[in-house]
N, C-alpha and C positions, 0 to 999 in steps of 0.2 A: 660762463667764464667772462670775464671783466675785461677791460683792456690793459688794463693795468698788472693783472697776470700773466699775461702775454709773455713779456722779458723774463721773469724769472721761472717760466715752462722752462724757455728756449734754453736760460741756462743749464738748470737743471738737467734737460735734456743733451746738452755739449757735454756735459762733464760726467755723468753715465757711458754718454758714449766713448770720450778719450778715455775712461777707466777700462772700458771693454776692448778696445782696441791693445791699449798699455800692456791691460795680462796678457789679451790673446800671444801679441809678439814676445812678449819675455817665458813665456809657458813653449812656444813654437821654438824659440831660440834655446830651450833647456833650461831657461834661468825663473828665479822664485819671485811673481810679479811683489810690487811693493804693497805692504797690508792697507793703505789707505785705499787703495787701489779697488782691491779685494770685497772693504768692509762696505766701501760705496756700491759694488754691485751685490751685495747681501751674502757674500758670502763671507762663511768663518777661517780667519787665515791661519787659526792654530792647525783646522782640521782641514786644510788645503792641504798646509805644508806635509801633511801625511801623506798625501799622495804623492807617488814615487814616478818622477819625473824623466823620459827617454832621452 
């Protein structure tokens, strides 16, 4: 790995991670995270939103 890769790990890295954080709290809170949200941590938000939410 380069040095020059370094930054755009890291980003990468922050922005997985605020997406996983995002759903978890709007899935926790009963609400439908947003599909960018979703589509960044690989999942399908059509066949999220099927699942039925407490």
């Amino acid at each position: 790995m380069s040095y020059k890769q370094v930054p755009a790990r890291i980003g990468r890295f922050l922005t997985i991670f605020g997406s996983s954080i995002a759903v978890a709290s709007a899935t926790r809170e009963g609400r439908q995270p947003n599909a960018s949200d979703l589509e960044i941590l690989g999942i399908d938000p059509v066949e999220f939103r099927k699942i039925r939410l407490r």
